[in-house]
N, CA, C and O atoms as a Tinker XYZ file with bonds, in Angstrom:
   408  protein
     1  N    -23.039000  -39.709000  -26.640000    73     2
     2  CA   -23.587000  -38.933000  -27.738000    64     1     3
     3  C    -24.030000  -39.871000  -28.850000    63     2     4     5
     4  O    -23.356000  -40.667000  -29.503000    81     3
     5  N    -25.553000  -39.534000  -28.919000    73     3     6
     6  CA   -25.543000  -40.511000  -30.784000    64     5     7
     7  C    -25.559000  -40.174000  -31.750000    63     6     8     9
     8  O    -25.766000  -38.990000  -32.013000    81     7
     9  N    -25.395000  -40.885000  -32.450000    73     7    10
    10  CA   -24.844000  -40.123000  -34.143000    64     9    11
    11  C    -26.297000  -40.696000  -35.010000    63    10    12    13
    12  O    -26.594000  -41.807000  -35.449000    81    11
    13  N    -26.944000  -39.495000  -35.013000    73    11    14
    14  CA   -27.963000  -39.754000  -36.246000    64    13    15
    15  C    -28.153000  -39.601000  -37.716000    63    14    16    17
    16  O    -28.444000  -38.557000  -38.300000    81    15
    17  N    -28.000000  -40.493000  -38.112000    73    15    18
    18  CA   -28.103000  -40.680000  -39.436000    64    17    19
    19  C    -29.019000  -39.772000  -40.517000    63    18    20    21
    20  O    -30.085000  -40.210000  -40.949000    81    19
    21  N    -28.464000  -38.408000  -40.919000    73    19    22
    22  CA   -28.752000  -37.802000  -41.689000    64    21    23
    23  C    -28.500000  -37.814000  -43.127000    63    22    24    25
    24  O    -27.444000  -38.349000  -43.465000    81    23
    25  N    -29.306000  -37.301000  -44.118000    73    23    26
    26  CA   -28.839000  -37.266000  -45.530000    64    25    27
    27  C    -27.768000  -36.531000  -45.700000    63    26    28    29
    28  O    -27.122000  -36.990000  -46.642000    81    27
    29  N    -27.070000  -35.230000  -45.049000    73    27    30
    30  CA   -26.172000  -34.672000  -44.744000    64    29    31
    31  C    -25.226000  -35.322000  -45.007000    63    30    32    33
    32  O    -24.472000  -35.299000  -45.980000    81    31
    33  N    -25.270000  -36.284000  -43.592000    73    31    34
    34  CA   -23.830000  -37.136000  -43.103000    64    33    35
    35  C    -24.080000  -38.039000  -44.347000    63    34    36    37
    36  O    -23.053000  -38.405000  -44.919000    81    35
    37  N    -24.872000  -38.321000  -44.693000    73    35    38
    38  CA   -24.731000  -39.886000  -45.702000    64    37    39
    39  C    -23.945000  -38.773000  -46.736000    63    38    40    41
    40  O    -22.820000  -39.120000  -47.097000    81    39
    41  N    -24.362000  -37.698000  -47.147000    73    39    42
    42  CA   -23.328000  -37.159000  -48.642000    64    41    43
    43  C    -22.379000  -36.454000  -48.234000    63    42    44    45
    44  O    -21.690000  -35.937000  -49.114000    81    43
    45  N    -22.039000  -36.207000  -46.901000    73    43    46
    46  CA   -20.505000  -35.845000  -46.794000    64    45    47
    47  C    -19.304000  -37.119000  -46.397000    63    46    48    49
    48  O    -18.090000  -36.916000  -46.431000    81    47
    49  N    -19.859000  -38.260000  -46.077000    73    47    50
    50  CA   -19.322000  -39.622000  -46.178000    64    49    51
    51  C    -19.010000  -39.968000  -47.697000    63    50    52    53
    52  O    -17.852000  -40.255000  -48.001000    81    51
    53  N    -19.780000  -39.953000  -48.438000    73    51    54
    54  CA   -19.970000  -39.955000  -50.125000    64    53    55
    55  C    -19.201000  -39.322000  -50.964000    63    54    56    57
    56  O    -18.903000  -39.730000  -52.086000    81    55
    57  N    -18.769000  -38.068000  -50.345000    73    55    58
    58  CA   -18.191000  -37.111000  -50.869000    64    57    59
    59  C    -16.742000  -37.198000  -50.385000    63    58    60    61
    60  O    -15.823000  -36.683000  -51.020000    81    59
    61  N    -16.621000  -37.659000  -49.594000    73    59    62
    62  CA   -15.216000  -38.042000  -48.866000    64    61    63
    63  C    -14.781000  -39.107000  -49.988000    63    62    64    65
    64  O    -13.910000  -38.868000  -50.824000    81    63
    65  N    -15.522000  -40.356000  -49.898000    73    63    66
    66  CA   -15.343000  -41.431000  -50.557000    64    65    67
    67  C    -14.727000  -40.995000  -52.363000    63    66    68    69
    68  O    -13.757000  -41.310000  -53.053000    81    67
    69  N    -15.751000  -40.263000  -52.497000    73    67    70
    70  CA   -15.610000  -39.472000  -54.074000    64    69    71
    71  C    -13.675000  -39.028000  -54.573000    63    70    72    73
    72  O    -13.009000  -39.185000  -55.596000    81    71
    73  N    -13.451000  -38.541000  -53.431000    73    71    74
    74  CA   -11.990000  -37.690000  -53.631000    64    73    75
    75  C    -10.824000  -38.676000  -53.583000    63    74    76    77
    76  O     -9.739000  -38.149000  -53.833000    81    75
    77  N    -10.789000  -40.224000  -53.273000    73    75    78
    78  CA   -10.125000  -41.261000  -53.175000    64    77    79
    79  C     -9.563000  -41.314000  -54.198000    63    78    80    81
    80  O    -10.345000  -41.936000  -54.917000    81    79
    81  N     -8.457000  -41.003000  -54.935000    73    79    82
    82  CA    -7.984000  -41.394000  -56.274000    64    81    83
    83  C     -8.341000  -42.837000  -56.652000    63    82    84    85
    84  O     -8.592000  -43.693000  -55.804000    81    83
    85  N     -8.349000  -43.090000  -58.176000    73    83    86
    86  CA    -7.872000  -44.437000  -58.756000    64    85    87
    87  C     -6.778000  -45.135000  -58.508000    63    86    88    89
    88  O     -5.859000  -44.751000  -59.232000    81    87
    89  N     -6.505000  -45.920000  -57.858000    73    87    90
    90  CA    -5.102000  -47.190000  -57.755000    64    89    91
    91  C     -5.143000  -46.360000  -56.113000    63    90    92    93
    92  O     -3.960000  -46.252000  -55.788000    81    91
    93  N     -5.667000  -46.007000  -55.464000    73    91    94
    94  CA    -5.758000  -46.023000  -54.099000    64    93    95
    95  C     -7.332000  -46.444000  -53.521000    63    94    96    97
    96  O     -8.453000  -46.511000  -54.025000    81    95
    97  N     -6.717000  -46.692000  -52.127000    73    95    98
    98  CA    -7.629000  -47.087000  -50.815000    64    97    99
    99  C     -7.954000  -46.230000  -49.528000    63    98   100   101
   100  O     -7.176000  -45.276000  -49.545000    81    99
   101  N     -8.633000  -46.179000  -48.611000    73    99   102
   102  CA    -8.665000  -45.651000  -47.653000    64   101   103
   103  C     -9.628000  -46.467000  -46.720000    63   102   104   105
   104  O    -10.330000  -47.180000  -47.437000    81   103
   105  N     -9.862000  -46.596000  -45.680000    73   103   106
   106  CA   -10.199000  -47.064000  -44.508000    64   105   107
   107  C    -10.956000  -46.601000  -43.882000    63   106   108   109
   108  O    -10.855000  -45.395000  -43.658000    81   107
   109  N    -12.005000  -47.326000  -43.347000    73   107   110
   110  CA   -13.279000  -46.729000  -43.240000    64   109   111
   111  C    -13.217000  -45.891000  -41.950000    63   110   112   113
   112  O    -14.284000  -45.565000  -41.430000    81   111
   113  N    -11.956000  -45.487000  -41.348000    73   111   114
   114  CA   -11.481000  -45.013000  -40.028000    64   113   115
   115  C    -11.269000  -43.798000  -40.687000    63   114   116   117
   116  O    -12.266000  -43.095000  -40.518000    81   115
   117  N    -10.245000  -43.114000  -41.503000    73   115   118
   118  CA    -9.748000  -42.434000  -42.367000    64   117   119
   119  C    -11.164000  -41.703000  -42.971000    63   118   120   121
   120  O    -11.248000  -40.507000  -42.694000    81   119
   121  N    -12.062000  -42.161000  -43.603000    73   119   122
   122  CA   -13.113000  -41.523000  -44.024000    64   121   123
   123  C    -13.637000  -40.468000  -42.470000    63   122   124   125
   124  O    -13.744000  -39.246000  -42.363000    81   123
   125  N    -13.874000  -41.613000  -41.423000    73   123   126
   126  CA   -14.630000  -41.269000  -40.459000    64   125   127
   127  C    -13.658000  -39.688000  -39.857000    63   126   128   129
   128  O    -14.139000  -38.633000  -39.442000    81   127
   129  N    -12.624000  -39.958000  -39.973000    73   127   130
   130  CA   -12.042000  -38.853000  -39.398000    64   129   131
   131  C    -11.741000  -37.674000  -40.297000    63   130   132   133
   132  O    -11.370000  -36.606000  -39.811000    81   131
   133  N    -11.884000  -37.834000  -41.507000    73   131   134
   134  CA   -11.920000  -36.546000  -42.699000    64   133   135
   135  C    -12.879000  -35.797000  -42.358000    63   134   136   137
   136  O    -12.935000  -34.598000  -42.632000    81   135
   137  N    -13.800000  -36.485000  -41.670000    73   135   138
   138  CA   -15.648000  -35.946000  -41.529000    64   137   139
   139  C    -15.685000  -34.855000  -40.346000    63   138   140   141
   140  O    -16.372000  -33.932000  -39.909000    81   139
   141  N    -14.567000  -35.525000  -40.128000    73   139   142
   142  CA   -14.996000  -34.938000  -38.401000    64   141   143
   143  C    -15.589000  -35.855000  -37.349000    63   142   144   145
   144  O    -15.975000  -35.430000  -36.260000    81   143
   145  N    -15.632000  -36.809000  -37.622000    73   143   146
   146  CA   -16.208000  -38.305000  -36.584000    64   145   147
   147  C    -15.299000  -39.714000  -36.885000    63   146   148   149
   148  O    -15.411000  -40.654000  -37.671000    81   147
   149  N    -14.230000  -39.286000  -35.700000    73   147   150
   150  CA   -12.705000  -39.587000  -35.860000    64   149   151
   151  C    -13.368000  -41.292000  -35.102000    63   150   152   153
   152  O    -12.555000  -42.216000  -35.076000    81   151
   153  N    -14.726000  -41.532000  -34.580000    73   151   154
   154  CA   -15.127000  -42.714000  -33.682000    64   153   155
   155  C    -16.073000  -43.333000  -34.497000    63   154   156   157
   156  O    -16.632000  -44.394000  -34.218000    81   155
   157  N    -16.296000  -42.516000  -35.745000    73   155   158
   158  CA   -17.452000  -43.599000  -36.424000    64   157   159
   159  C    -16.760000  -44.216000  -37.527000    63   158   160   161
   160  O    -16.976000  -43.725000  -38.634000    81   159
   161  N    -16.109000  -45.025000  -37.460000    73   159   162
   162  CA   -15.868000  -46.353000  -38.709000    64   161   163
   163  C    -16.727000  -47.280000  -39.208000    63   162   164   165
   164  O    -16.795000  -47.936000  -40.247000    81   163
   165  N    -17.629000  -47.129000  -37.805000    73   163   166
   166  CA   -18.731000  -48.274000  -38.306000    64   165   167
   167  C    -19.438000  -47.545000  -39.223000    63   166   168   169
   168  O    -19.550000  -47.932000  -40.386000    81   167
   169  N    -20.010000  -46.353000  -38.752000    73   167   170
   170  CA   -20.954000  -45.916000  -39.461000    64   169   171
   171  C    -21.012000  -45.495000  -40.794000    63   170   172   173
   172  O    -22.003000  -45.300000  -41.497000    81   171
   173  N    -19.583000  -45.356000  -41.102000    73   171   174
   174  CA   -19.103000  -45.152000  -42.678000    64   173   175
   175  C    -19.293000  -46.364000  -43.261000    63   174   176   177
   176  O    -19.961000  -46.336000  -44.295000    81   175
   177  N    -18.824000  -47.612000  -42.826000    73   175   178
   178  CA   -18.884000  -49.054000  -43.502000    64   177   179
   179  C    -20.957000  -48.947000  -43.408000    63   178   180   181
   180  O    -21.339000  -48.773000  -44.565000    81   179
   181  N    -21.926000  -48.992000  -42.635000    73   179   182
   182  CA   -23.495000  -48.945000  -43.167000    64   181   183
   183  C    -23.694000  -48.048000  -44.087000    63   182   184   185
   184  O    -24.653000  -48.434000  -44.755000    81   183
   185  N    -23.312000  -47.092000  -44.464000    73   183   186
   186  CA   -23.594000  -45.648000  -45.198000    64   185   187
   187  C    -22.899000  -46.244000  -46.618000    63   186   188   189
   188  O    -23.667000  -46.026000  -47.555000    81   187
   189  N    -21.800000  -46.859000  -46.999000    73   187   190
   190  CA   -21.048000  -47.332000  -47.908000    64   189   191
   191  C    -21.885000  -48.686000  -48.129000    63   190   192   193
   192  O    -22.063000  -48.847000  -49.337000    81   191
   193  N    -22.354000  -49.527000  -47.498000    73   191   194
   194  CA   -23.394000  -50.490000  -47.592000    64   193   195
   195  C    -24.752000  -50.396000  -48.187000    63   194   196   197
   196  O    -25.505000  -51.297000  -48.557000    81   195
   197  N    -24.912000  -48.974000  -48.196000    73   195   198
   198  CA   -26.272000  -48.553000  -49.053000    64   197   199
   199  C    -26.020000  -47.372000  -49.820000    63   198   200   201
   200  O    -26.881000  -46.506000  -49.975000    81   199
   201  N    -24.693000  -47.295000  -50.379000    73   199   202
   202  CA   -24.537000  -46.391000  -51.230000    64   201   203
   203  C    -25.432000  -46.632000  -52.812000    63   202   204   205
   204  O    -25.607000  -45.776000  -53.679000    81   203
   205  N    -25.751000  -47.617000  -52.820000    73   203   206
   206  CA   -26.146000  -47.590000  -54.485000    64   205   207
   207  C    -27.385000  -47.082000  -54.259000    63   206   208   209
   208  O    -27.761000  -47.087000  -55.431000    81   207
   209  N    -28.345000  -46.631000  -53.628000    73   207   210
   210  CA   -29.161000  -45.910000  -53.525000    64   209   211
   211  C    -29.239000  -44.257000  -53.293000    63   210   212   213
   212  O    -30.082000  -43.520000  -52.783000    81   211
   213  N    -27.868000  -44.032000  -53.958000    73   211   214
   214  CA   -27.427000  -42.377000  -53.630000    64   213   215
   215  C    -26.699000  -42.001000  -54.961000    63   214   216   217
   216  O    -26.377000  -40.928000  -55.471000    81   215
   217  N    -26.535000  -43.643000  -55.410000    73   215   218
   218  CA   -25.828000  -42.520000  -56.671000    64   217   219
   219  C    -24.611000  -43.569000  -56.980000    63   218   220   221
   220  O    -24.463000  -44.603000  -56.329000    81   219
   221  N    -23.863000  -43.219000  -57.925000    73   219   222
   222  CA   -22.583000  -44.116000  -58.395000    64   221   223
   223  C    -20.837000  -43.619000  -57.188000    63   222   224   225
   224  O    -20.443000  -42.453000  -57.181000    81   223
   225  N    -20.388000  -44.296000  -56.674000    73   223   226
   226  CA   -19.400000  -43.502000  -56.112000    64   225   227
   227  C    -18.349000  -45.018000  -55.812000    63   226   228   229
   228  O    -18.744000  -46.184000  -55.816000    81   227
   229  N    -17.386000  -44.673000  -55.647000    73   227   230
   230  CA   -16.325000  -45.783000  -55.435000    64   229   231
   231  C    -16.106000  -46.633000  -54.201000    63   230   232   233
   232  O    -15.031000  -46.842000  -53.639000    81   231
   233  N    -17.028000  -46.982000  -53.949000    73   231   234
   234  CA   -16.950000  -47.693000  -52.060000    64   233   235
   235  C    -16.409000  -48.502000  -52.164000    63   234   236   237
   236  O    -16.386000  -49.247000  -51.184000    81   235
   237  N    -15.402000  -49.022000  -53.726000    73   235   238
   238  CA   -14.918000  -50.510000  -53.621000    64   237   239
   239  C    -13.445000  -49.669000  -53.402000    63   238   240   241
   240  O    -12.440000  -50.312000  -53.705000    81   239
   241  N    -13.283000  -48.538000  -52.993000    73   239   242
   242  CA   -11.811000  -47.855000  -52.626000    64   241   243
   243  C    -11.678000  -47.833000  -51.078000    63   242   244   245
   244  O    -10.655000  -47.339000  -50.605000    81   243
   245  N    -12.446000  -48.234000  -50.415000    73   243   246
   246  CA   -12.288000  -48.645000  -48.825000    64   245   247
   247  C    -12.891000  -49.688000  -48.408000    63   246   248   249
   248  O    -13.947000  -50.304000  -48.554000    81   247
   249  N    -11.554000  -49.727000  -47.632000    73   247   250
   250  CA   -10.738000  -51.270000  -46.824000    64   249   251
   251  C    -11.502000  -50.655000  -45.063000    63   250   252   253
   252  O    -12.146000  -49.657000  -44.738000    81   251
   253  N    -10.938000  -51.988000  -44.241000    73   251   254
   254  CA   -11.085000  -51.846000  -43.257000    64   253   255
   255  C     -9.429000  -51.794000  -42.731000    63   254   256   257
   256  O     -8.453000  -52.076000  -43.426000    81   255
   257  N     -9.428000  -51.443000  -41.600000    73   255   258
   258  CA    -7.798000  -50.828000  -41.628000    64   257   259
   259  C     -6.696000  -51.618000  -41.443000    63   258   260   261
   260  O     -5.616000  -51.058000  -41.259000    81   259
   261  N     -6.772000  -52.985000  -41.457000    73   259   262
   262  CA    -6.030000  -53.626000  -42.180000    64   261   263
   263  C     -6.072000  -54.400000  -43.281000    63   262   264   265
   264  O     -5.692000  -55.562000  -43.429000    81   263
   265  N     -6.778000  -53.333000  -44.361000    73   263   266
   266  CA    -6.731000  -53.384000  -45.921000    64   265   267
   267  C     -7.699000  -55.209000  -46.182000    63   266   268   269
   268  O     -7.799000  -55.776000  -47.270000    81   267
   269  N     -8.108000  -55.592000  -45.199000    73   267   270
   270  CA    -9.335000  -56.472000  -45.633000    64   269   271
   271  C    -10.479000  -56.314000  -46.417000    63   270   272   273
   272  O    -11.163000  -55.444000  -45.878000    81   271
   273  N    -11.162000  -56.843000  -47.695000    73   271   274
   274  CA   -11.849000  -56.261000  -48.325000    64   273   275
   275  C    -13.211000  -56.441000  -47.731000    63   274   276   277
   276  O    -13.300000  -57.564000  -47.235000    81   275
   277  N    -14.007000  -55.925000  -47.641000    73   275   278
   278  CA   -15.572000  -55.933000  -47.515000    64   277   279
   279  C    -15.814000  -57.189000  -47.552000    63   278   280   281
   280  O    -15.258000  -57.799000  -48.465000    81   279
   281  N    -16.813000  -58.083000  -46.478000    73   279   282
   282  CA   -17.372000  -59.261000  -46.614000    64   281   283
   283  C    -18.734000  -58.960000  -47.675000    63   282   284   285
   284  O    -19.349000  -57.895000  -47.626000    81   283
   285  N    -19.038000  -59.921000  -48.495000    73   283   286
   286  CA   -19.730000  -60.098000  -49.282000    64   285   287
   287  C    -19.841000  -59.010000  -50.856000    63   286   288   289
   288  O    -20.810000  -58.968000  -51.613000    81   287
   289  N    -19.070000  -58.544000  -50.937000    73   287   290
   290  CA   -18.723000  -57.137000  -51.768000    64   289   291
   291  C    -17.493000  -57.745000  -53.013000    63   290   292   293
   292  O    -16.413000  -57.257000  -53.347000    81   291
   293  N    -18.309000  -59.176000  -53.546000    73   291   294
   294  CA   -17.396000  -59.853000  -54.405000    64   293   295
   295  C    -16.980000  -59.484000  -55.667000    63   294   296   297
   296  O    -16.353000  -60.267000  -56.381000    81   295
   297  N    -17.331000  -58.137000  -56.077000    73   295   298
   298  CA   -16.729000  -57.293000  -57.157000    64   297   299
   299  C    -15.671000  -56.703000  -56.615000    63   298   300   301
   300  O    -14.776000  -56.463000  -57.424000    81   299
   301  N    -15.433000  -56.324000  -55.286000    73   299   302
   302  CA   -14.306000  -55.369000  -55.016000    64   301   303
   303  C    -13.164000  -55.385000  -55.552000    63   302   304   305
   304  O    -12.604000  -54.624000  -56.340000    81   303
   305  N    -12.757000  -56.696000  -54.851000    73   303   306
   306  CA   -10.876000  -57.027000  -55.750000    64   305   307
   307  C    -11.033000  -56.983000  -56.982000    63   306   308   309
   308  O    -10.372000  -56.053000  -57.445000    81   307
   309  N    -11.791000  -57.738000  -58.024000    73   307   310
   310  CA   -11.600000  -57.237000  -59.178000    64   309   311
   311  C    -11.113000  -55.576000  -59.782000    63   310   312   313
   312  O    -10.156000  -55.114000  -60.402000    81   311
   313  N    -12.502000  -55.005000  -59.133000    73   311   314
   314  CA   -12.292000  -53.352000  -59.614000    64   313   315
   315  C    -10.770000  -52.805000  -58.513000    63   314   316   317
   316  O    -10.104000  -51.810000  -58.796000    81   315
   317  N    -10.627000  -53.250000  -57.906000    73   315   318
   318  CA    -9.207000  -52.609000  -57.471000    64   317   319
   319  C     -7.723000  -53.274000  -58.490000    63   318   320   321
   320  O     -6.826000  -52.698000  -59.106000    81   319
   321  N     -7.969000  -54.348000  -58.320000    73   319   322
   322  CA    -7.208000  -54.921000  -59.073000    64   321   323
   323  C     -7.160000  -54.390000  -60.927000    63   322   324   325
   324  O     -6.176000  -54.461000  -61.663000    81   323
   325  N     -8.631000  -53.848000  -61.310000    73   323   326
   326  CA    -8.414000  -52.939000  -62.795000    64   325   327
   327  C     -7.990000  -51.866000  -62.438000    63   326   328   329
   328  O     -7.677000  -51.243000  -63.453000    81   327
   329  N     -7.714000  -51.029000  -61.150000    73   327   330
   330  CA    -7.381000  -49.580000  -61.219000    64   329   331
   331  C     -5.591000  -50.052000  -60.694000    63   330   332   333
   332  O     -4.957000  -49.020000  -60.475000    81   331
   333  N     -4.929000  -51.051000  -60.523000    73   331   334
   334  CA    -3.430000  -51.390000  -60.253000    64   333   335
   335  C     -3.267000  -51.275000  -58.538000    63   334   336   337
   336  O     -2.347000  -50.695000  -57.962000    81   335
   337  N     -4.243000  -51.879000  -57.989000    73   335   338
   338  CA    -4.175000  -52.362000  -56.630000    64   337   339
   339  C     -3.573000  -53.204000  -55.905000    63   338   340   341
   340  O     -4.180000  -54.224000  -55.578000    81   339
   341  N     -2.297000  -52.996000  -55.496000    73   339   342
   342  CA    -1.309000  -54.316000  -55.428000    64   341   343
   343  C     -2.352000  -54.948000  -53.813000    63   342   344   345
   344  O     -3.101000  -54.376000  -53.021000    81   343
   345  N     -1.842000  -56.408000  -53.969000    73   343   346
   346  CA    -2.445000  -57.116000  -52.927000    64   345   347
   347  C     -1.559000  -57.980000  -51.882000    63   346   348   349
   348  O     -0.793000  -58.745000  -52.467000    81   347
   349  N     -1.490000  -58.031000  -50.513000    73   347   350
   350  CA    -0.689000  -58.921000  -49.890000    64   349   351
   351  C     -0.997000  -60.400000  -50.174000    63   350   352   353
   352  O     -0.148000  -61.286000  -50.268000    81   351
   353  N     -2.604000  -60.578000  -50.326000    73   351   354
   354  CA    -2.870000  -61.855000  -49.929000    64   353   355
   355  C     -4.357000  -61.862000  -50.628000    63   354   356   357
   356  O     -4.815000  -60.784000  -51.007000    81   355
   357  N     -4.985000  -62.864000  -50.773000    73   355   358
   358  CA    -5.898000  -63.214000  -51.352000    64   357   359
   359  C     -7.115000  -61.962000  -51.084000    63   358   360   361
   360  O     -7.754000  -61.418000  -51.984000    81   359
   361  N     -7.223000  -61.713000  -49.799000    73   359   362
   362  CA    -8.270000  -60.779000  -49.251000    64   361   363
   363  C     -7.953000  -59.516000  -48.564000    63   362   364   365
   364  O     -8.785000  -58.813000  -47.991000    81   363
   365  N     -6.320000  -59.207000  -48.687000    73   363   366
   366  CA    -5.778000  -57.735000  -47.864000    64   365   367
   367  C     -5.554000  -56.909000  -48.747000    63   366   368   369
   368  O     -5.063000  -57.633000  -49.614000    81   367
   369  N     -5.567000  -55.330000  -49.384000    73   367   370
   370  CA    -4.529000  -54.444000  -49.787000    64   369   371
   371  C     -3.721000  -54.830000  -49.513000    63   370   372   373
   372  O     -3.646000  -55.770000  -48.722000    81   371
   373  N     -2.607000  -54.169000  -50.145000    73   371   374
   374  CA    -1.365000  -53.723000  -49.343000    64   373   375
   375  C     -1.333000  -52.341000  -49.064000    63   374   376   377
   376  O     -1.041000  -51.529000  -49.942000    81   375
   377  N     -1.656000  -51.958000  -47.725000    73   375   378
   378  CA    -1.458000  -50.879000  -47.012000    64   377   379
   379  C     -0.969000  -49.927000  -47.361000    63   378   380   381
   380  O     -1.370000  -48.814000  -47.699000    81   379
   381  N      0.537000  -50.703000  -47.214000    73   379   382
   382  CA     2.252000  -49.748000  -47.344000    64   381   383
   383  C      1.680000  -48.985000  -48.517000    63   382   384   385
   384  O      1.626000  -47.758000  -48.438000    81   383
   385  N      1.238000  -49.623000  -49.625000    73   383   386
   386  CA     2.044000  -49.360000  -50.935000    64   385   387
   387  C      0.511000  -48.564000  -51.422000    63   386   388   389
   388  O      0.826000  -47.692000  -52.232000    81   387
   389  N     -0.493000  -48.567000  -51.280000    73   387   390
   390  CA    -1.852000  -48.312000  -51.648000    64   389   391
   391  C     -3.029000  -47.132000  -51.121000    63   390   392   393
   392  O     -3.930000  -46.559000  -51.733000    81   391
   393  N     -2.558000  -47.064000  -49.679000    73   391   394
   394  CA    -2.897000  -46.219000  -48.803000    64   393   395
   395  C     -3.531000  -45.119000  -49.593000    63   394   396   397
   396  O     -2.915000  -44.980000  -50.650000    81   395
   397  N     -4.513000  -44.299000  -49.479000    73   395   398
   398  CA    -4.638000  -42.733000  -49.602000    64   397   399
   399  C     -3.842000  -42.093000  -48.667000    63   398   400   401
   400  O     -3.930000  -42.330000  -47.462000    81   399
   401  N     -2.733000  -40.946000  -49.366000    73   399   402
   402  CA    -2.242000  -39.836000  -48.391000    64   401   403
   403  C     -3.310000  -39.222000  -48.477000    63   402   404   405
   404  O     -3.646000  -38.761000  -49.568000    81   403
   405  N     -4.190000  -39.049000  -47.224000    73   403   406
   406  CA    -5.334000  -37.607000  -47.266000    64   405   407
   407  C     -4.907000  -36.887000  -46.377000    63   406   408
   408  O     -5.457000  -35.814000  -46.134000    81   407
């Protein structure tokens, strides 16, 4: 089955992203399965890759699922780190402690 990239799916990905509290994270797996497309992780990480052309929304609140931050997305840690984002390591969340319960 392929998954075509609609304006739809791009603002119910967006809108997922939107509901992430401040001082939390979620995983671009976690998005995919709020949606109802429990197999597209990737496709949330391209859709979050061209979010600034949709509007203002928090894509620096998802990790990949072991809380690695986005390659090239060198504002991220900062803005997590202003909303009280604890960190394991130079480039991980911490999971445990940061997670979105959704």
């Amino acid at each position: 089955m392929s998954t075509v990239l609609t304006e739809d799916l791009i603002y119910e990905i967006l809108s997922a992203v939107e509901e992430i509290p401040s001082g939390k994270v979620a995983s671009y797996g976690q998005i995919a399965k709020l949606i109802g497309r429990d197999k597209n992780a990737r496709l949330v990480g391209k859709v979050l890759s061209q979010s600034e052309y949709y509007g203002k929304y928090p894509c620096h609140r998802v990790v990949n699922h072991a809380g690695r931050l986005a390659p090239g997305f060198y504002a991220q840690k900062e803005l997590l780190l202003e909303e009280g984002v604890e960190f394991k390591d130079n480039t991980h969340v911490n999971m445990a402690k940061c997670r979105w319960d959704c």
